[in-house]
MIDOSE-1310 file (N, C-alpha, C; in nm, 2 decimals, decimal comma, always signed):
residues 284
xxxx	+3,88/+0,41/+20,58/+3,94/+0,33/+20,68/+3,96/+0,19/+20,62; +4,10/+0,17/+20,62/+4,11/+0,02/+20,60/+4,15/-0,10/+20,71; +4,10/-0,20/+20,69/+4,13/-0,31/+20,81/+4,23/-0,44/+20,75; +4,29/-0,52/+20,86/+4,39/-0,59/+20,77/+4,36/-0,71/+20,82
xxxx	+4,37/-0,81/+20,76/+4,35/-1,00/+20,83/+4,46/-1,04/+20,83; +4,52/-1,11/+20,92/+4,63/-1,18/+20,88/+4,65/-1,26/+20,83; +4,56/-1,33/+20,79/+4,57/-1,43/+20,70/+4,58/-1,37/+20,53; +4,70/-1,43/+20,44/+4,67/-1,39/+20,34/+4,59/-1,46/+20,24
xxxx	+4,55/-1,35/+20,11/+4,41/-1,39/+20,06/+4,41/-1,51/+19,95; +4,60/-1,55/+19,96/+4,62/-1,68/+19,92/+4,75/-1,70/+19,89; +4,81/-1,80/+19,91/+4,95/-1,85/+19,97/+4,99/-1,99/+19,95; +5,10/-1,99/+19,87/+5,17/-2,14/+19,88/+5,30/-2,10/+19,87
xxxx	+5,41/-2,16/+20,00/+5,53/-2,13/+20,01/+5,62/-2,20/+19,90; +5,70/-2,14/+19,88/+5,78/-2,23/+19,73/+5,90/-2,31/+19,86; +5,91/-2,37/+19,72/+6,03/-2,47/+19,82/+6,09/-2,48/+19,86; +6,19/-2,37/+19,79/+6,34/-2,33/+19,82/+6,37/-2,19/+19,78
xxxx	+6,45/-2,13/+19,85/+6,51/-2,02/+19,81/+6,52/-2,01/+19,68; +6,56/-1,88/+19,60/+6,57/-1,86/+19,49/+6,61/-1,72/+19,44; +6,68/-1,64/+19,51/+6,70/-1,48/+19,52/+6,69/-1,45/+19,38; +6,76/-1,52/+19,28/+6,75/-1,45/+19,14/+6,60/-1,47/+19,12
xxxx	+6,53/-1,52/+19,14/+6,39/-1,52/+19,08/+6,26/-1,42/+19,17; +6,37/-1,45/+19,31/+6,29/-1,33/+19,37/+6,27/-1,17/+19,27; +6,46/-1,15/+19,24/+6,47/-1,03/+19,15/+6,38/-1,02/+19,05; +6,36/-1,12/+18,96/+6,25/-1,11/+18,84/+6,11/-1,11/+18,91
xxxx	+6,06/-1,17/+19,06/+5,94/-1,15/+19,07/+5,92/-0,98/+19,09; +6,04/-0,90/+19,12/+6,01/-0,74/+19,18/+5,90/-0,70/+19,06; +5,91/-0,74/+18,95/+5,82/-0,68/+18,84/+5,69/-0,68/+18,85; +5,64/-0,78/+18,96/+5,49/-0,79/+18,96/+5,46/-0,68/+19,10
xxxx	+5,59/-0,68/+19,16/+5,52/-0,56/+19,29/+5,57/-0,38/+19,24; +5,63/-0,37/+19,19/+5,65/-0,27/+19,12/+5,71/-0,18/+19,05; +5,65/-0,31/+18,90/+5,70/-0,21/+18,78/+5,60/-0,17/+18,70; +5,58/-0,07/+18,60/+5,47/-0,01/+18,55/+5,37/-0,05/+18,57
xxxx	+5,34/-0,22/+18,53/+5,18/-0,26/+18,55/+5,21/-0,39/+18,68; +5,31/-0,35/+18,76/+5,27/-0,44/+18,88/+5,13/-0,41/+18,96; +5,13/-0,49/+19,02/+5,02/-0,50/+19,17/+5,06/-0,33/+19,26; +5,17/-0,26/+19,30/+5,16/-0,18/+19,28/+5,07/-0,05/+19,24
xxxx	+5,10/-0,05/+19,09/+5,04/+0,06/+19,01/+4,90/+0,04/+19,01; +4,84/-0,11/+18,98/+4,75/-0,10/+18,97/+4,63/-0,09/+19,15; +4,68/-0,12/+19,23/+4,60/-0,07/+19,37/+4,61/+0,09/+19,38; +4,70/+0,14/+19,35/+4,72/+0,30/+19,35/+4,55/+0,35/+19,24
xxxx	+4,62/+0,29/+19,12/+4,51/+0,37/+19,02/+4,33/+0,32/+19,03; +4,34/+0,20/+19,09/+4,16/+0,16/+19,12/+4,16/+0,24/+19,24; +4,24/+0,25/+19,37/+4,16/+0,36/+19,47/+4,17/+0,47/+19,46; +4,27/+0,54/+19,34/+4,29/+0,69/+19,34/+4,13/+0,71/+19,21
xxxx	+4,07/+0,63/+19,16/+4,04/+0,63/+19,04/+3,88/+0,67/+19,16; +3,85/+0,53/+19,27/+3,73/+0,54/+19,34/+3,77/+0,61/+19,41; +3,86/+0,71/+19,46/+3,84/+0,84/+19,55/+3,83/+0,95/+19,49; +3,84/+0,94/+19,36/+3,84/+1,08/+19,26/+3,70/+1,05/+19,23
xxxx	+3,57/+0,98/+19,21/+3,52/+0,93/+19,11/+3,35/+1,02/+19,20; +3,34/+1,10/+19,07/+3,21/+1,15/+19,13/+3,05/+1,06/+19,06; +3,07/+0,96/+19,00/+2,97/+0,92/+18,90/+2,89/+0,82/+19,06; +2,79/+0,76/+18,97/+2,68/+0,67/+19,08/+2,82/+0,59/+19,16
xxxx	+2,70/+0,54/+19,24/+2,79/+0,48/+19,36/+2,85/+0,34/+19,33; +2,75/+0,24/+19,28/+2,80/+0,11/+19,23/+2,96/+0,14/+19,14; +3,00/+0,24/+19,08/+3,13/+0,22/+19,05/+3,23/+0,27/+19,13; +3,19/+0,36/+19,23/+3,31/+0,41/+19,34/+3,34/+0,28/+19,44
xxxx	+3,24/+0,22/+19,40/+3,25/+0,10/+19,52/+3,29/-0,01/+19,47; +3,31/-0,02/+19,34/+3,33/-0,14/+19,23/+3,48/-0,13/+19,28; +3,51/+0,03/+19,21/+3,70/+0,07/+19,22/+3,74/+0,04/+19,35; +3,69/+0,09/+19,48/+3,75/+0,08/+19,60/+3,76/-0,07/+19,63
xxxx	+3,65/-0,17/+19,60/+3,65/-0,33/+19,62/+3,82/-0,39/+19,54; +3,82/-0,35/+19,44/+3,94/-0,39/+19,32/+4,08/-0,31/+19,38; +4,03/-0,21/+19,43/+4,18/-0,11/+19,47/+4,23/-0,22/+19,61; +4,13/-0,25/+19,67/+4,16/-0,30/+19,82/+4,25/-0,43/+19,83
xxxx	+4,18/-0,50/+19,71/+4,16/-0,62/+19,68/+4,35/-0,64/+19,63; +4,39/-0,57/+19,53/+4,54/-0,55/+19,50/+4,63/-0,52/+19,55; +4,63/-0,45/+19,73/+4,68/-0,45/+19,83/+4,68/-0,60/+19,90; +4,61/-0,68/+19,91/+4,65/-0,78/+19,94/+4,73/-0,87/+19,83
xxxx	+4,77/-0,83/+19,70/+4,82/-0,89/+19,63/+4,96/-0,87/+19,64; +4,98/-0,74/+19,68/+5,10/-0,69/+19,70/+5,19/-0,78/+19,83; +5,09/-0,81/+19,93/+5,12/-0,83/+19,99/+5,19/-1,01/+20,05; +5,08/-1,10/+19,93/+5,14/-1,23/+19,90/+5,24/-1,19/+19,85
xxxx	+5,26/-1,11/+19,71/+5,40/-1,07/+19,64/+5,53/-1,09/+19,75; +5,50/-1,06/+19,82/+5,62/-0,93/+19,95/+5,63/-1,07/+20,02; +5,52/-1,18/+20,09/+5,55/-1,28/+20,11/+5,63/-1,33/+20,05; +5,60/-1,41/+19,94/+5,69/-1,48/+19,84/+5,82/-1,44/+19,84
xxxx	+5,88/-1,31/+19,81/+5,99/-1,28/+19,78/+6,07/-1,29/+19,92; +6,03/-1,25/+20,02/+6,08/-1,27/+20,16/+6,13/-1,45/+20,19; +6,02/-1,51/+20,11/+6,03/-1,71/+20,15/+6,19/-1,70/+20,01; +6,15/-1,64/+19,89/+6,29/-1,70/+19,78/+6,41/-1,63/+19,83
xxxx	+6,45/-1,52/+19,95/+6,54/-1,43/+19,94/+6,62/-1,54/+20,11; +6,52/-1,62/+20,15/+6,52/-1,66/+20,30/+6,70/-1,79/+20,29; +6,73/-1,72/+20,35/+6,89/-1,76/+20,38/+6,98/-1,76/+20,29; +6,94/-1,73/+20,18/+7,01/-1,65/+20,06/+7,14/-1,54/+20,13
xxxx	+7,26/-1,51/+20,14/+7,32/-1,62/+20,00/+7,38/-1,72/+20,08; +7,34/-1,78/+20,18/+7,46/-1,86/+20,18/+7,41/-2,00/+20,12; +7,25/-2,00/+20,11/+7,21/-2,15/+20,06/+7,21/-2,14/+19,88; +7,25/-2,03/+19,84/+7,24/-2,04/+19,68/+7,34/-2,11/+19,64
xxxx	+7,46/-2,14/+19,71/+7,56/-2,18/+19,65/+7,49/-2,36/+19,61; +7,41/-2,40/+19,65/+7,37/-2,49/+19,67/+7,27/-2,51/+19,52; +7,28/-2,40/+19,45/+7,19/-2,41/+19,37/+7,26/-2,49/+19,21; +7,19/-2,55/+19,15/+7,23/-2,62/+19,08/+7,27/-2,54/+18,94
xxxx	+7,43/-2,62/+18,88/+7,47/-2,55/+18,77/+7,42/-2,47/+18,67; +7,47/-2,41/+18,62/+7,39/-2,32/+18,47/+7,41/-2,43/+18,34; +7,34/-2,35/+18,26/+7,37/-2,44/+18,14/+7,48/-2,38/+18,09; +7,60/-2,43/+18,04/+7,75/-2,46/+18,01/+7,76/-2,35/+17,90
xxxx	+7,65/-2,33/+17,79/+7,68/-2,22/+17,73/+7,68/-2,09/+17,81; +7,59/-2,05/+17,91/+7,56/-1,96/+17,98/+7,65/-1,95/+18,04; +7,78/-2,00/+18,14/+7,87/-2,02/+18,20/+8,00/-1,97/+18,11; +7,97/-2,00/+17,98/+8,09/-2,03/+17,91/+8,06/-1,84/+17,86
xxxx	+7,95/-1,78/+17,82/+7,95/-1,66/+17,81/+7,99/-1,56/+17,95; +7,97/-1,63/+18,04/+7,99/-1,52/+18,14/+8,15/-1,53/+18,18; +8,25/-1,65/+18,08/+8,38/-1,58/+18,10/+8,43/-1,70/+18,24; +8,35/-1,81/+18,26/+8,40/-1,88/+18,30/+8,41/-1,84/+18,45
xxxx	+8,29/-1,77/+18,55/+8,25/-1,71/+18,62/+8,22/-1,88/+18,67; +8,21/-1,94/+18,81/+8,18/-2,02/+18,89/+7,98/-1,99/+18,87; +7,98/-2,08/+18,87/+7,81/-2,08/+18,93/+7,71/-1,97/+19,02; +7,77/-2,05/+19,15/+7,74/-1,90/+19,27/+7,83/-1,82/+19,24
xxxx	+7,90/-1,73/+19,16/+7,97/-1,61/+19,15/+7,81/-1,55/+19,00; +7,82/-1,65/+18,97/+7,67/-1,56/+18,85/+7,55/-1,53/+18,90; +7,55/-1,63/+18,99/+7,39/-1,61/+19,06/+7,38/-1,50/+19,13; +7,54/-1,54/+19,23/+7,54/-1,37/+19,33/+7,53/-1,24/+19,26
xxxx	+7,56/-1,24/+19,13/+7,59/-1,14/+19,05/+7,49/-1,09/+19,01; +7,37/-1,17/+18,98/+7,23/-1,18/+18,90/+7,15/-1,13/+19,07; +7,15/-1,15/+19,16/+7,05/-1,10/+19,29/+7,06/-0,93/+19,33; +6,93/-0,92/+19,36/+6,90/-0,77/+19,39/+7,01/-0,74/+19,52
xxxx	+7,10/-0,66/+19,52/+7,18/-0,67/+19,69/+7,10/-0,59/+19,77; +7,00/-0,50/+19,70/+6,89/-0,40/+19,82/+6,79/-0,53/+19,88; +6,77/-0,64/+19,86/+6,74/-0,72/+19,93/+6,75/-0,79/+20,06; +6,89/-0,76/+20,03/+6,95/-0,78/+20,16/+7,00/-0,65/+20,23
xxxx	+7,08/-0,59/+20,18/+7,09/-0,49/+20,23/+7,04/-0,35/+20,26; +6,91/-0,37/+20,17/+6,81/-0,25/+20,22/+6,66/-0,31/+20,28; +6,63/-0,39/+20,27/+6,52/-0,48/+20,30/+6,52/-0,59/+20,40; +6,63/-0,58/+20,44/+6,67/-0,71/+20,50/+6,62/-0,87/+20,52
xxxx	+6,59/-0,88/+20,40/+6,57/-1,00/+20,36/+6,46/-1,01/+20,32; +6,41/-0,89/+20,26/+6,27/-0,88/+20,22/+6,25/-0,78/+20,03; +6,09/-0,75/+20,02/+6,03/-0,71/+19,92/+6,06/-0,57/+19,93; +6,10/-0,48/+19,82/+6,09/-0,39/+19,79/+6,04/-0,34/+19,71
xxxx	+6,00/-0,24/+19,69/+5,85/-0,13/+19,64/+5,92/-0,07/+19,48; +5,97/-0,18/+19,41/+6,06/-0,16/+19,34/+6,05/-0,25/+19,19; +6,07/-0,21/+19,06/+6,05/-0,31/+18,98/+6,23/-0,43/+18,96; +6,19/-0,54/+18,89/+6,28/-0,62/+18,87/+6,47/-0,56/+18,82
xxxx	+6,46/-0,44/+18,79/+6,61/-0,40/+18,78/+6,64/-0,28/+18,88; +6,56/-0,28/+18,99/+6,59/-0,18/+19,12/+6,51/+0,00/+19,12; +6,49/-0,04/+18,96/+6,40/+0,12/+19,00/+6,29/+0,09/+19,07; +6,26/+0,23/+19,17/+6,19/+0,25/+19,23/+6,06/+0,30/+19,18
xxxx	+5,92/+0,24/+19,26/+5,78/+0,26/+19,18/+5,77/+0,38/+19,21; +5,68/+0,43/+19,04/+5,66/+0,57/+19,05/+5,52/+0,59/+19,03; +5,47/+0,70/+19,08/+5,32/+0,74/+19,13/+5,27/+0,78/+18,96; +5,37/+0,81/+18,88/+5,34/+0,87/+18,72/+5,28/+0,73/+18,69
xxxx	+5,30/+0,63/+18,71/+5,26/+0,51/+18,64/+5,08/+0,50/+18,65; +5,02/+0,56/+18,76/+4,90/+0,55/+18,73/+4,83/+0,63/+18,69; +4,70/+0,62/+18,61/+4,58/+0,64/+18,56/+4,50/+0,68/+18,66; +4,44/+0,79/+18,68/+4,34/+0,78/+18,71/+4,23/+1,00/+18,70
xxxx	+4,18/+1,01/+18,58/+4,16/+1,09/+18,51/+4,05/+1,17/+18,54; +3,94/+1,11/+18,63/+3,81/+1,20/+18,65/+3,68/+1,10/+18,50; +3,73/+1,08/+18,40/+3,66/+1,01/+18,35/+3,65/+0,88/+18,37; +3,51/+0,81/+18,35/+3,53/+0,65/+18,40/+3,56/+0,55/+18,27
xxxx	+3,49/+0,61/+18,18/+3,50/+0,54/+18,02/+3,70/+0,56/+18,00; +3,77/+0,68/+18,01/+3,91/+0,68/+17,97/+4,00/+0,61/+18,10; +3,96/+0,62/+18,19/+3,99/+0,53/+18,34/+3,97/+0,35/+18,25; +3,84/+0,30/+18,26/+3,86/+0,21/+18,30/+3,92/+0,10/+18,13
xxxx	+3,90/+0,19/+18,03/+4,01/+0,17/+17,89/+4,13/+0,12/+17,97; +4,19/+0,21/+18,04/+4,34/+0,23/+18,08/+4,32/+0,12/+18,16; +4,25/+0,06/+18,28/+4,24/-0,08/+18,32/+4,25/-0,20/+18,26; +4,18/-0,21/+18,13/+4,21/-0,30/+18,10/+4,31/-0,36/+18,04
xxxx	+4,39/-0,23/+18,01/+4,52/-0,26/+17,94/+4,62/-0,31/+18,12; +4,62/-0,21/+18,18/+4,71/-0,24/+18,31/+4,65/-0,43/+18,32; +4,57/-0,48/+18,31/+4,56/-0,60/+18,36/+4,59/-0,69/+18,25; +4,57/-0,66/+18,13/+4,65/-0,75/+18,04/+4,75/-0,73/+18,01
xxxx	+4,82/-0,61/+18,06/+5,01/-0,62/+18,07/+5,01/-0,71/+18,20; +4,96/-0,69/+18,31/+4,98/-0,78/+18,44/+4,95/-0,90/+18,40; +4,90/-0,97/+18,34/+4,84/-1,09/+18,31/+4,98/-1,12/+18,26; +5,02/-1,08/+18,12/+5,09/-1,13/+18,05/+5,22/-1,16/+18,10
xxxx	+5,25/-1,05/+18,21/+5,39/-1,06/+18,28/+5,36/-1,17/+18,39; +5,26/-1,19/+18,41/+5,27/-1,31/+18,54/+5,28/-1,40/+18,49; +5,20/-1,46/+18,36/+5,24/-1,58/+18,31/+5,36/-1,59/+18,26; +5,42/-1,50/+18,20/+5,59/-1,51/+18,15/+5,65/-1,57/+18,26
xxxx	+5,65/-1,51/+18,40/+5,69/-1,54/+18,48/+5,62/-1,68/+18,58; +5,54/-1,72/+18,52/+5,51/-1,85/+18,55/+5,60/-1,98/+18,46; +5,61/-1,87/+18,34/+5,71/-2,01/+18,31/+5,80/-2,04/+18,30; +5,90/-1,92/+18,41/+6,01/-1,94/+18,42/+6,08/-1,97/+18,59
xxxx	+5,96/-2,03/+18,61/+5,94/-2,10/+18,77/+5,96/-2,25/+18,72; +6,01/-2,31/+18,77/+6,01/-2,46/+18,81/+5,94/-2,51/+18,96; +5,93/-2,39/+19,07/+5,92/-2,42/+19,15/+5,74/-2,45/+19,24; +5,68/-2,52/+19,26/+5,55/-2,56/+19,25/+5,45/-2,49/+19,37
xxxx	+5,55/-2,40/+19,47/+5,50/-2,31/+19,56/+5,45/-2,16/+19,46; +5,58/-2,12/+19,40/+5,56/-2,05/+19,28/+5,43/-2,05/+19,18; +5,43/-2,13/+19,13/+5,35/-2,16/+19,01/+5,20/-2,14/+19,09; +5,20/-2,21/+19,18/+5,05/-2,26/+19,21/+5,02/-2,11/+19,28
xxxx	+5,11/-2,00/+19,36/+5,06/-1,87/+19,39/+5,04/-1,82/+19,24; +5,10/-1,80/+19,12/+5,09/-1,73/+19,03/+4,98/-1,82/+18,96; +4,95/-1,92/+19,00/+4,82/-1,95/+18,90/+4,71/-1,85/+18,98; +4,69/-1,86/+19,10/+4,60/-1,77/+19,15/+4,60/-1,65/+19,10
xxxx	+4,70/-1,58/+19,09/+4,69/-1,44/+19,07/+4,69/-1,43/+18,91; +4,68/-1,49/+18,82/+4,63/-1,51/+18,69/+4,51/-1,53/+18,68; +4,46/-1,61/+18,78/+4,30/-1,63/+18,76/+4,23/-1,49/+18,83; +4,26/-1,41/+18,92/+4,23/-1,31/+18,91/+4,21/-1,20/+18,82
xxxx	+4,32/-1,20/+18,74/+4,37/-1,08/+18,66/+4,27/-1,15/+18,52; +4,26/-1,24/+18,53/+4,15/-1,30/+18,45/+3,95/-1,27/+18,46; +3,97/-1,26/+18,57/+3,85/-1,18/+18,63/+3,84/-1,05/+18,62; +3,94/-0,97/+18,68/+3,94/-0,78/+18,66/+3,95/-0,74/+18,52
xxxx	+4,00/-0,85/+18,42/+3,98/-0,82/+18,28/+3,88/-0,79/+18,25; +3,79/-0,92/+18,23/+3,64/-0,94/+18,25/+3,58/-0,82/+18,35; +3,61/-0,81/+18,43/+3,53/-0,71/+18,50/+3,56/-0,56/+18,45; +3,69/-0,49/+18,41/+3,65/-0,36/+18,34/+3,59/-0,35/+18,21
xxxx	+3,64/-0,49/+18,14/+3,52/-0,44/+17,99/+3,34/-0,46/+18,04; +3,32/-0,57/+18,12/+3,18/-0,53/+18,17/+3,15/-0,35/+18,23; +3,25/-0,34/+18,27/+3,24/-0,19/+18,31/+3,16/-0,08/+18,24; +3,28/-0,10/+18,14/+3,29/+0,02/+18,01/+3,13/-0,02/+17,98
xxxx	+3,11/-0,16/+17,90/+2,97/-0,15/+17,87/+2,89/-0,09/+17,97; +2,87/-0,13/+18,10/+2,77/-0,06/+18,18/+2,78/+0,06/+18,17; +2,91/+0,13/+18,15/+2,91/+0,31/+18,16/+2,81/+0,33/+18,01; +2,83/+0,26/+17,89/+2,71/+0,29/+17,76/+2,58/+0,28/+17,82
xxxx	+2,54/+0,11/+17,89/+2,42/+0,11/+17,91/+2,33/+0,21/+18,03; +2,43/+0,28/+18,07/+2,35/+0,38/+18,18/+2,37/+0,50/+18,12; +2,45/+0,57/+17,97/+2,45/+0,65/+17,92/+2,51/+0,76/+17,96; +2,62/+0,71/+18,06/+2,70/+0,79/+18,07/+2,84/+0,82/+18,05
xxxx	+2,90/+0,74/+17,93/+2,97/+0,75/+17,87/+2,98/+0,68/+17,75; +3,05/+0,73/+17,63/+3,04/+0,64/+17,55/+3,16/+0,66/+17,44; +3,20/+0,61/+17,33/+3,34/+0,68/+17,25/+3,32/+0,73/+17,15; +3,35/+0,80/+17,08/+3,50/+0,82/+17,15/+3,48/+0,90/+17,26
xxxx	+3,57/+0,91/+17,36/+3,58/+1,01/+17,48/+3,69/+1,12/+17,47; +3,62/+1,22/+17,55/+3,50/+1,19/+17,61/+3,40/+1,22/+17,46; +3,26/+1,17/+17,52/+3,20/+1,15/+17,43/+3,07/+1,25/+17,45; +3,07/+1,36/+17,52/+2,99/+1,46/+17,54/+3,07/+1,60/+17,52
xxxx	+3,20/+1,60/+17,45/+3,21/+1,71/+17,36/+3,14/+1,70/+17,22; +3,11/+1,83/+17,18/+3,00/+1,88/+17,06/+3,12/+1,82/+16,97; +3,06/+1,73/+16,91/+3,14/+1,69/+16,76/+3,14/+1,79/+16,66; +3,06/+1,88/+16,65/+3,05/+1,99/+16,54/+3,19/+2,09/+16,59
xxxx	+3,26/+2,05/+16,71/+3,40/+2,17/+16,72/+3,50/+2,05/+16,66; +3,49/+1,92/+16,62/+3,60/+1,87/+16,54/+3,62/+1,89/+16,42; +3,70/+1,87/+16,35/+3,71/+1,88/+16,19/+3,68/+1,74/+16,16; +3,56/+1,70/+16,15/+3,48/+1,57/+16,15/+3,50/+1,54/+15,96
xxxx	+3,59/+1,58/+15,89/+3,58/+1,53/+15,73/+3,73/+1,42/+15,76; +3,80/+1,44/+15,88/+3,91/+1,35/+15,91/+3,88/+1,23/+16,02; +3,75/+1,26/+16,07/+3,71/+1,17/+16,17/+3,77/+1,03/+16,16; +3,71/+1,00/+16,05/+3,73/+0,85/+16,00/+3,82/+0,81/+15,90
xxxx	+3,91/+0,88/+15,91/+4,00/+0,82/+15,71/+4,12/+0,76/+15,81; +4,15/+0,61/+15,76/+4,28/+0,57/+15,81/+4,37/+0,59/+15,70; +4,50/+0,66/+15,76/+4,62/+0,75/+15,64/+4,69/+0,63/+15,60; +4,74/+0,58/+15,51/+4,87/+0,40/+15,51/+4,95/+0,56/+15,48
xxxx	+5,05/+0,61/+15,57/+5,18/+0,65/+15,57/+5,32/+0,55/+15,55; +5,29/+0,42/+15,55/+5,37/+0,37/+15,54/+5,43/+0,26/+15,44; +5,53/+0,20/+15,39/+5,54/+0,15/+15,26/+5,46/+0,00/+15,29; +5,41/-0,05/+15,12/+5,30/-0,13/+15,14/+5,14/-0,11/+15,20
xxxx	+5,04/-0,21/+15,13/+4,89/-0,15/+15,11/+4,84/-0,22/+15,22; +4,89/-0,33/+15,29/+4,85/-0,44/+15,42/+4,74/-0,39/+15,48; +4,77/-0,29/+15,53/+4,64/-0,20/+15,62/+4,51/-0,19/+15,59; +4,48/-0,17/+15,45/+4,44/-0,19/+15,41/+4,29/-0,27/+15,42
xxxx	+4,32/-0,42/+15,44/+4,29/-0,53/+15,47/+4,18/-0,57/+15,62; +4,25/-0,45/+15,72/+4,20/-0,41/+15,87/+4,03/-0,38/+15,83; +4,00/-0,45/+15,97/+3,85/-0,38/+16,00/+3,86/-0,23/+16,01; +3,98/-0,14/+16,02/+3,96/+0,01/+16,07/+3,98/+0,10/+15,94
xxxx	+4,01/+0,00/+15,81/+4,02/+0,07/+15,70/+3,87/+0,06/+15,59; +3,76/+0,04/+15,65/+3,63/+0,03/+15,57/+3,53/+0,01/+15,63; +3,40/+0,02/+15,61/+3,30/-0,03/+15,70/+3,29/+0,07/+15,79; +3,12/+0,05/+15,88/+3,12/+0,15/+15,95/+3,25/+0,15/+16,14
xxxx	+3,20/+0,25/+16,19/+3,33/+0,28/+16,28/+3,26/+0,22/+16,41; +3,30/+0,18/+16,53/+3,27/+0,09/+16,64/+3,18/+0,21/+16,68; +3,20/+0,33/+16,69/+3,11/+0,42/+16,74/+2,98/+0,42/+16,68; +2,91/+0,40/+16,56/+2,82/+0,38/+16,49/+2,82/+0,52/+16,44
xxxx	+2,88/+0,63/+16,42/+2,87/+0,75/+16,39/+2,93/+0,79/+16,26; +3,01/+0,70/+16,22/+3,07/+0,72/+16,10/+3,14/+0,62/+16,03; +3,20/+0,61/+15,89/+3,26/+0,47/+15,81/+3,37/+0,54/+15,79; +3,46/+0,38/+15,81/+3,59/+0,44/+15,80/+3,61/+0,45/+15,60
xxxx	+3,75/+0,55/+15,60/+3,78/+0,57/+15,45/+3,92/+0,54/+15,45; +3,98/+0,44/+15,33/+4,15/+0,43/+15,33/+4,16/+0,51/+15,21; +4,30/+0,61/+15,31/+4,37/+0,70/+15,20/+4,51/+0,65/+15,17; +4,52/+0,65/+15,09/+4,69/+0,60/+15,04/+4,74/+0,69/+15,00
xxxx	+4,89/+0,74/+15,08/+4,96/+0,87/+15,03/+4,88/+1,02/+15,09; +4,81/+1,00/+15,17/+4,74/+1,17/+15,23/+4,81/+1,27/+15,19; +4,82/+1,41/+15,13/+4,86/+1,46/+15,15/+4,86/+1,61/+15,25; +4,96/+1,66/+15,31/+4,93/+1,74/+15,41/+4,85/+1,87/+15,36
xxxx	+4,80/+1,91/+15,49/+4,69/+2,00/+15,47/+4,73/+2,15/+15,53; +4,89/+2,15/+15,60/+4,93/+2,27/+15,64/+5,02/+2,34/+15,60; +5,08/+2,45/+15,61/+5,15/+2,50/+15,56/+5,33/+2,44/+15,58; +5,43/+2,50/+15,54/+5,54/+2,45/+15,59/+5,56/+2,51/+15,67
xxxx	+5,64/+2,43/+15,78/+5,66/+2,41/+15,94/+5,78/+2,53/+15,96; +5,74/+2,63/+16,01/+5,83/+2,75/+16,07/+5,84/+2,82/+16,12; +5,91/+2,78/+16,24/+5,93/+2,86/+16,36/+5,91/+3,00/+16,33; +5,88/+3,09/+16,46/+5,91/+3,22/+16,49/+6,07/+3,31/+16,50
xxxx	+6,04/+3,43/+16,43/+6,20/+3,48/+16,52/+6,20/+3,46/+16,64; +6,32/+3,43/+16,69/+6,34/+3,44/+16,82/+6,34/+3,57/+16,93; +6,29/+3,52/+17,01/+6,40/+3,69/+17,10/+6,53/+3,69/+17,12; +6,58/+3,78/+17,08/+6,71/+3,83/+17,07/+6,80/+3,83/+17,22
xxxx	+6,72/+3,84/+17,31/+6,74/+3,78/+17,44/+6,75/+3,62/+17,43; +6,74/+3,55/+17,42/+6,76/+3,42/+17,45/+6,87/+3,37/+17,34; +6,90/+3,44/+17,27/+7,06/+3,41/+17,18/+7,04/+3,26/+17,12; +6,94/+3,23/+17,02/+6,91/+3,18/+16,94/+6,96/+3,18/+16,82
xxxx	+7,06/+3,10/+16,73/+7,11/+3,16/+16,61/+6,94/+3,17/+16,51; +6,99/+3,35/+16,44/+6,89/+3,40/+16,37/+6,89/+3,31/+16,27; +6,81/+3,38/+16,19/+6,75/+3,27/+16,02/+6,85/+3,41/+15,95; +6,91/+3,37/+15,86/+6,98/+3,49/+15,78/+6,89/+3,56/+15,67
């Protein structure tokens, strides 16, 4: 069961309209690592999740918690889309080279051209469940695997792509309603960072997971003489030089070894005959 407050869990109205920037904000509500994907994968992650309780409850607190993010998002874009288009025209010129590439296009003819029209016309003057060029969010986008060590890896990447796309888009705000919502939600995504790698370590310190993952398959079914060699397949020795080409391995289980030039260990690569049913040209 979930409950809702009307108040949101933080809010500053921007100043002025801005429909093109609404379009670039669609990325944080749903494109691969919006607010979106990531509320889907912490509660599908704590409804799947059979381990102790403090982490089903960690995910559901974080899953919940990104549904209200979605929902400042959906705010904001509703305040930059608000009387759009008839007050864009009012928006101040481009820069002259930009103008001069688009072919000598008027101002408001580029802007109109640059705005999402499902905003208006499928949303009616609102947020859509959609990333910045109109694709629609997809459920493939999230993680969420039955393990908590390969789960909560994949979190911390989702929040430092989120991170990184909100500050991009922090600085390409002038507007101080803008900025000061997206400093909040940076300082968040600054915390859920912090909080999955505390994760991960607590899944070591309680011994129930550890890496590689999973980490309770019998190592003796790998071919463990490859475990550790990093291959340089590629021209120049640079690699070389990496913590992953010497020394022992983060796992403590083994040292890495650099090979230069590997050579393959299988035979040459050759299909089967075909069946003669499926009209395959033969090998002569």
């Amino acid at each position: 069961m979930f409950y809702h407050k009307k108040r949101l869990q933080y809010f500053t109205k921007p100043e002025k309209p801005d429909p093109v920037y609404a379009k670039q904000l669609q990325e944080l509500i749903g494109g691969p690592f919006g607010e979106m994907s990531v509320m889907m994968q912490y509660l599908f992650q704590g409804w799947n999740c059979r381990g102790p309780a403090k982490y089903k409850d960690m995910m559901l607190d974080i899953g919940t918690e990104e549904i209200g993010h979605v929902e400042m998002l959906a705010n904001m874009i509703a305040h930059l889309v608000d009387k759009a288009p008839a007050d864009v025209q009012e928006k101040s010129a481009l820069d002259p080279i930009v103008e001069g590439v688009m072919g000598g296009m008027k101002t408001e003819d580029i802007i109109m051209s640059s705005m999402n029209p499902k905003h208006a016309i499928v949303a009616g003057g609102g947020a859509l469940p959609a990333d910045s060029t109109g694709y629609p969010w997809n459920g493939n986008y999230i993680v969420a695997s039955g393990n908590l060590m390969a789960d909560f890896y994949s979190n911390v990447q989702a929040e430092a792509q989120g991170r990184l796309q909100a500050v991009r888009l922090y600085e390409m705000s002038t507007d101080p309603g803008v900025k000061d919502t997206l400093s909040y939600m940076i300082a968040r995504d600054t915390m859920h960072q912090n909080q999955w790698l505390a994760a991960i370590e607590e899944l070591k310190a309680d011994g129930l997971e550890d890496v590689p993952v999973p980490s309770r398959f019998s190592r003796s079914q790998e071919k463990q003489d490859v475990s550790y060699q990093f291959w340089n397949l590629s021209e120049g020795t640079e690699s070389e030089q990496g913590r992953w080409a010497k020394g022992p391995s983060p796992d403590g289980k083994g040292e890495f070894e650099y090979l230069e030039n590997p050579e393959p260990q299988g035979p040459e690569g050759e299909a089967p005959i075909p069946n003669p049913k499926l009209y395959s040209t033969p090998k002569k």
